[in-house]
C-alpha positions in Angstrom: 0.1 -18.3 -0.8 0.2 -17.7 -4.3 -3.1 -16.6 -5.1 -5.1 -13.4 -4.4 -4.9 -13.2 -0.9 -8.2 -12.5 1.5 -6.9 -11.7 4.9 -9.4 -12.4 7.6 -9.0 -9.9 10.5 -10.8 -11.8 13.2 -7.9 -11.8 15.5 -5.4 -14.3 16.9 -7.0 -17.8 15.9 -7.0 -15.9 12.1 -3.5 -14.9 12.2 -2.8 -18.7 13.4 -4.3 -20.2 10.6 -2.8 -17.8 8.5 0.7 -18.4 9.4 1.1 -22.0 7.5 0.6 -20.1 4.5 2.5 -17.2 4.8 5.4 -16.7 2.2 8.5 -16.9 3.6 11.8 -15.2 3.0 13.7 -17.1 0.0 16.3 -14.1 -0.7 18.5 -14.6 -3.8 19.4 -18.3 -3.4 22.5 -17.4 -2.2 23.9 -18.0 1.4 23.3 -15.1 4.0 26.1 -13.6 5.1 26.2 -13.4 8.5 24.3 -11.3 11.1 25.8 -8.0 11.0 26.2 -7.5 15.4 27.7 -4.4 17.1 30.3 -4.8 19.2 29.8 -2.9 22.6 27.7 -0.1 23.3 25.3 1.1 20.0 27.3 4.2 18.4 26.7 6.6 15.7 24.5 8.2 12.6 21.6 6.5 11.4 19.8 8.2 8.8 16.4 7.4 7.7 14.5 8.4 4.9 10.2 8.3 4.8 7.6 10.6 3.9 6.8 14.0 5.3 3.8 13.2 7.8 6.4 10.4 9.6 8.4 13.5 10.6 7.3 16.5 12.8 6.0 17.2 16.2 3.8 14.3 17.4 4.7 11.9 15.3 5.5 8.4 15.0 9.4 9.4 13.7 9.9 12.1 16.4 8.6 9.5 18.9 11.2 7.0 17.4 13.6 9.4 17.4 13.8 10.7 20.9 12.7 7.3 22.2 15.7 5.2 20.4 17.9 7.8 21.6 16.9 7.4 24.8 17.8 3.8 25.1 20.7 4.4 23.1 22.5 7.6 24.1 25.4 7.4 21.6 22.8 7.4 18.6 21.3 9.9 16.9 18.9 9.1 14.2 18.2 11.6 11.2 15.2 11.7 9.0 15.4 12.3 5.6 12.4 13.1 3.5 13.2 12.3 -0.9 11.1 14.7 -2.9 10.3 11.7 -4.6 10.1 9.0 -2.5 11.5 5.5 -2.8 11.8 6.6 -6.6 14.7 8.7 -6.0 17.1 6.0 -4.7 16.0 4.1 -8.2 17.3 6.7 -9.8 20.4 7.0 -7.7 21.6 3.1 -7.9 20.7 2.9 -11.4 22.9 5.8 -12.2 25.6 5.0 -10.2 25.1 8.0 -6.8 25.5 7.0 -3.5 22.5 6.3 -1.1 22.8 9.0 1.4 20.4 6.6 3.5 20.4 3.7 5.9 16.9 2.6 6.3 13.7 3.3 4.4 10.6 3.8 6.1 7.2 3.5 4.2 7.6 0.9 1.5 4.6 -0.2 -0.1 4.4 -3.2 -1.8 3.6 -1.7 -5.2 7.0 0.4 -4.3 9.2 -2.8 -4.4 7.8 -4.3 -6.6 8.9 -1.2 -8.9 12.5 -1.0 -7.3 13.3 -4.8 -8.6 11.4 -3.9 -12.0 13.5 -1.2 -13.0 17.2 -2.1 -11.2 19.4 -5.0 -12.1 20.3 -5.8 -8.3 18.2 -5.0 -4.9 18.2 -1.7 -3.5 17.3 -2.7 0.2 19.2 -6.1 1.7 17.5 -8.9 3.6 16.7 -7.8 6.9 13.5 -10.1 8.3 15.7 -13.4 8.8 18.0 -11.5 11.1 15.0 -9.4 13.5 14.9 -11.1 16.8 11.1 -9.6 16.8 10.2 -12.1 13.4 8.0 -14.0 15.0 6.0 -11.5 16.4 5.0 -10.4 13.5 1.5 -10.9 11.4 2.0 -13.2 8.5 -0.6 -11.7 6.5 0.9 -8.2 6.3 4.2 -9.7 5.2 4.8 -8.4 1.2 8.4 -9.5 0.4 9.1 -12.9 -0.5 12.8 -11.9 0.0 12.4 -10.6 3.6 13.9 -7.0 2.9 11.1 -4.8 3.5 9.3 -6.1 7.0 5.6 -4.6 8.3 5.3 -2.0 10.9 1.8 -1.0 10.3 -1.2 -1.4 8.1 -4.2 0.8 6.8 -7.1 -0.6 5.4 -8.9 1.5 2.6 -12.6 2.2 3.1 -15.6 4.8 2.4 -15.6 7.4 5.6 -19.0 8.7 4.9 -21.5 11.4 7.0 -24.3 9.4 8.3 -26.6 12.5 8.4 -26.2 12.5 4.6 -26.2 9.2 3.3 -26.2 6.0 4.2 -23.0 3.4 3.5 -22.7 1.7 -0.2 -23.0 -2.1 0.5 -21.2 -3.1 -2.5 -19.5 -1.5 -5.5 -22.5 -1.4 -7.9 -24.5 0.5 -5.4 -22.1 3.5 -5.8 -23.5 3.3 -9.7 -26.6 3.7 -8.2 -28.3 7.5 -8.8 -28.9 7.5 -4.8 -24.6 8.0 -4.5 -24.5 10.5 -8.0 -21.9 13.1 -7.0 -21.4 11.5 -3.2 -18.0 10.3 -3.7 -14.5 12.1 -3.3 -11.1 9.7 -4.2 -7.9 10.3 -5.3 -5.4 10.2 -8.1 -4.2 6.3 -8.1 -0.7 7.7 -9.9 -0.4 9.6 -7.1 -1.4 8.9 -3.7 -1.4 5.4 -1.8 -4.7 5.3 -1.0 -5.7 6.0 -4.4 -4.2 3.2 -5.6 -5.7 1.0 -3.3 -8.4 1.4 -4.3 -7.7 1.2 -7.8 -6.5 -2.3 -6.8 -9.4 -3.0 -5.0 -11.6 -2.3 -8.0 -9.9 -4.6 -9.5 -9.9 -7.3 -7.4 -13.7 -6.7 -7.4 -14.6 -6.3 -10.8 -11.4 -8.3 -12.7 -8.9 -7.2 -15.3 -11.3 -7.2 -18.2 -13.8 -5.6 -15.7 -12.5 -2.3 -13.7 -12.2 -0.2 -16.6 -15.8 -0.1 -17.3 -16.9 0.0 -13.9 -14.6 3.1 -13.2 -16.4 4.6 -16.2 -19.3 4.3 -14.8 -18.2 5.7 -11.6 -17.4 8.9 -13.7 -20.9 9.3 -15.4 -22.3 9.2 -11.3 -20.3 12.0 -10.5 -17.2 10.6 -8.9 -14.4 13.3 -7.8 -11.0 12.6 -8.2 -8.4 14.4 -6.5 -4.6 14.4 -6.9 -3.7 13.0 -2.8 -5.6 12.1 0.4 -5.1 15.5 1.9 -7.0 17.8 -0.7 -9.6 14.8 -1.1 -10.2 14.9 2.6 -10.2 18.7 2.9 -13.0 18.5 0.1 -14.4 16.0 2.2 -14.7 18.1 5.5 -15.8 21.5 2.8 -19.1 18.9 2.6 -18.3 18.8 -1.2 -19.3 15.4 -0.9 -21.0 12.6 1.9 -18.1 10.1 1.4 -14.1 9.6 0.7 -11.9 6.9 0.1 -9.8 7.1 3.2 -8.8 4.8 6.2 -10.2 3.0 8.3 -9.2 4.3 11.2 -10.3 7.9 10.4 -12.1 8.2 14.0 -8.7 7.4 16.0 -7.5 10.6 15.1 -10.9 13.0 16.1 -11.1 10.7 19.5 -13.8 9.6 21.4 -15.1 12.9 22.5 -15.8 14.1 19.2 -18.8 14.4 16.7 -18.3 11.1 14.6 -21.2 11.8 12.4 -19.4 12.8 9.7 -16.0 9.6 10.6 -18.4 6.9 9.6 -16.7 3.5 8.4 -18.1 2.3 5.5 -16.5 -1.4 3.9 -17.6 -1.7 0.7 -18.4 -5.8 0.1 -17.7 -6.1 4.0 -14.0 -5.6 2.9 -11.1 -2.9 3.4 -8.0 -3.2 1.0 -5.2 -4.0 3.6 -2.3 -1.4 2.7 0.9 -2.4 5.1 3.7 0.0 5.3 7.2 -1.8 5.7 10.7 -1.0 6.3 14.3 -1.6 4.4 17.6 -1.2 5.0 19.6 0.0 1.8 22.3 -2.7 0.6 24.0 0.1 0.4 24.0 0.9 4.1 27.7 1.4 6.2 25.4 1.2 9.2 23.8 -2.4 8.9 23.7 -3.6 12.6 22.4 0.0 13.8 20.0 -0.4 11.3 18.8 -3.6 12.0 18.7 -2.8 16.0 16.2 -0.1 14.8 14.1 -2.2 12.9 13.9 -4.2 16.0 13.0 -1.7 18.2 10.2 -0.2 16.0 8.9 -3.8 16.5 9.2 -3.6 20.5 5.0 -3.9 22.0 4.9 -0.3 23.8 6.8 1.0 21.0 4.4 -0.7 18.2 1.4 0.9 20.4 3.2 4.2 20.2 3.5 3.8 16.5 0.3 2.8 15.6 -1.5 5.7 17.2 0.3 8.0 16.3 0.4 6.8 12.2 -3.3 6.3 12.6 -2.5 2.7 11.7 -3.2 -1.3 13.3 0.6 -2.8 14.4 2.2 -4.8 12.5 2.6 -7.1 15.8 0.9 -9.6 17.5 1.5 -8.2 20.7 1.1 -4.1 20.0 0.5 -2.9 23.6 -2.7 -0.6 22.9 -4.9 1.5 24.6 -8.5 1.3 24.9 -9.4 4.1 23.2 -7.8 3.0 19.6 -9.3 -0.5 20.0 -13.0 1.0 20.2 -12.2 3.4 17.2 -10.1 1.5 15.0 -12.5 -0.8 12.6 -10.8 -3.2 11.6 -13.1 -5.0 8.0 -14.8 -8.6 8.7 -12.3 -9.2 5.7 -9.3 -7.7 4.2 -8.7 -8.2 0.6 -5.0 -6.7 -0.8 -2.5 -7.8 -4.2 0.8 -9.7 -3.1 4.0 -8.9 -4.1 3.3 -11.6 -7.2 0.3 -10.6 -8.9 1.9 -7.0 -8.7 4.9 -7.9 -10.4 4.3 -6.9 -14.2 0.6 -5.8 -13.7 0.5 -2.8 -11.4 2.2 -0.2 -13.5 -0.1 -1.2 -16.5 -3.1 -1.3 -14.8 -2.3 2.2 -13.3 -1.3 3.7 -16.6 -4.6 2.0 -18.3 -6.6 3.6 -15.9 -4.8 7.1 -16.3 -5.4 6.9 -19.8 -9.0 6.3 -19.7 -10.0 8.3 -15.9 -7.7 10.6 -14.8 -7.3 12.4 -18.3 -11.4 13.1 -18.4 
């Protein structure tokens, strides 16, 4: 699927008609070498870098952690956390350092898509061919036409608005409107995730030649920009503003016994810009096998429940055993709208930095 890609979320009879256009896994051109396996009982050190939030009390790492270790005794698994994300190991293969790292957690596409940019050979090895858990997996989340980084969860991007306040934008030229002046808090698309989704998806709305004007106009009604989701969303909950750029499944993490006046979904167009998160193991790695065994388990049903809930974030799997409560507060958009891994490649740093030049400076 070669084109801009509009993922519908209607459930399994989508994701069925989806899969016979899916991209799949080409690698290099060159042979694979064979499955890594591990002989006897899993042993040893697996160290994983991701981002801060993945790690701590509650999480989805320190669920990963103990539960992994549970099943495999002779394991332990270490996060890592770079101060500058995938970026740092860039700048470690291209200089020549060592990867202190078997396995990255929290690739976005917009992340690889950089790492092959700026280094002559891959940073993370194929991985997707080898998962006994493949198939489970939803074709429309699936970034790498390589198969190194492989989903385990997805955001989609949308307004979370106070319906006391205001009422939902149904498409992007109603947030020009003078109704929504000053109602709208996003973030810094050079910084944050979620910023640059929606960046993107003001692109994909308004075109190349298009998104530069309309973010102008979004600046003479008022919009806020913030440098990252957490100061936007604090601004957010300050009542600064009625609405922010945030997730979709904003009311999964206040529960179904809270006040959700204020954890409104709103989808702009009817859509949410689909945001997957993948996983990587480092060509680089000495642990391969334990690596890939990790990937797999990550990809387990219970354990993709466990994840999702506690990342705020839909599976990555078909089969994601869930509980009640996150299907009635997780909106899903009657269509997701996202950039592949090709229309990325030598556009999204030049978009980004266009828009910088003209919106982030003001």
């Amino acid at each position: 699927m070669r084109r801009r890609t509009y993922l519908k979320t209607a459930g399994a009879a989508t994701i069925a008609g989806l899969a016979g256009c899916a991209a799949t896994p080409t690698g290099n051109g060159t042979d694979r070498p064979p499955r890594a396996t591990i002989d006897g009982t899993p042993s040893g050190t697996l160290t994983v870098a991701t981002y801060s939030s993945f790690t701590g009390e509650g999480t989805a790492g320190n669920y990963l952690k103990q539960a992994f270790e549970d099943e495999y005794p002779n394991v332990t698994v270490e996060f890592t956390v770079p101060a500058n994300g995938v970026n740092q190991y860039i700048q470690r293969k291209r200089s020549g350092a060592s990867i202190d790292a078997d396995l990255y957690v929290g690739i976005n596409t917009d992340d690889l898509v950089r790492a092959d940019a700026e280094l002559d050979d891959s940073l993370f090895m194929h991985s997707q061919d080898y998962l006994d858990r493949k198939d489970a997996l939803k074709p429309a989340l699936e970034i790498d036409p390589q198969g190194r980084a492989v989903p385990y969860d997805t955001g989609y991007i949308s307004l979370v608005y106070d319906e006391s306040a205001i009422d939902a934008p149904a498409t992007f030229d109603d947030l020009l409107d003078p109704t929504y002046e000053d109602s709208l808090i996003t973030q810094n698309a050079q910084q944050s995730d979620p910023g640059k989704a929606f960046l993107l998806w003001t692109i994909d709305a308004k075109g190349e030649d298009g998104y530069l004007d309309y973010w102008a106009d979004l600046l003479d009604n008022g919009v806020q920009i913030l440098d990252d989701w957490q100061p936007a969303y604090n601004a957010y909950m300050n009542e600064e503003a009625p609405m922010v750029v945030s997730y979709s499944t904003d009311q999964v993490f206040y529960g179904a016994d809270a006040d959700l006046t204020r954890h409104q979904i709103g989808f702009i167009e009817d859509q949410g810009y689909a945001n997957p998160e993948t996983m990587a193991r480092f060509e680089a790695t000495d642990q391969p096998a334990l690596a890939r065994l990790f990937m797999d388990f990550i990809l387990q049903p219970e354990v993709q429940g466990q994840v999702a809930e506690r990342n705020v974030q839909f599976p990555a799997v078909t089969d994601a055993q869930l509980d009640e409560t996150f299907a009635e507060l997780a909106h899903e958009p009657p269509e997701a709208v996202t950039f592949d891994y090709d229309e990325l490649q030598g556009n999204v740093e030049e978009w980004t930095d266009e828009w910088a030049r003209q919106v982030a400076s003001k």
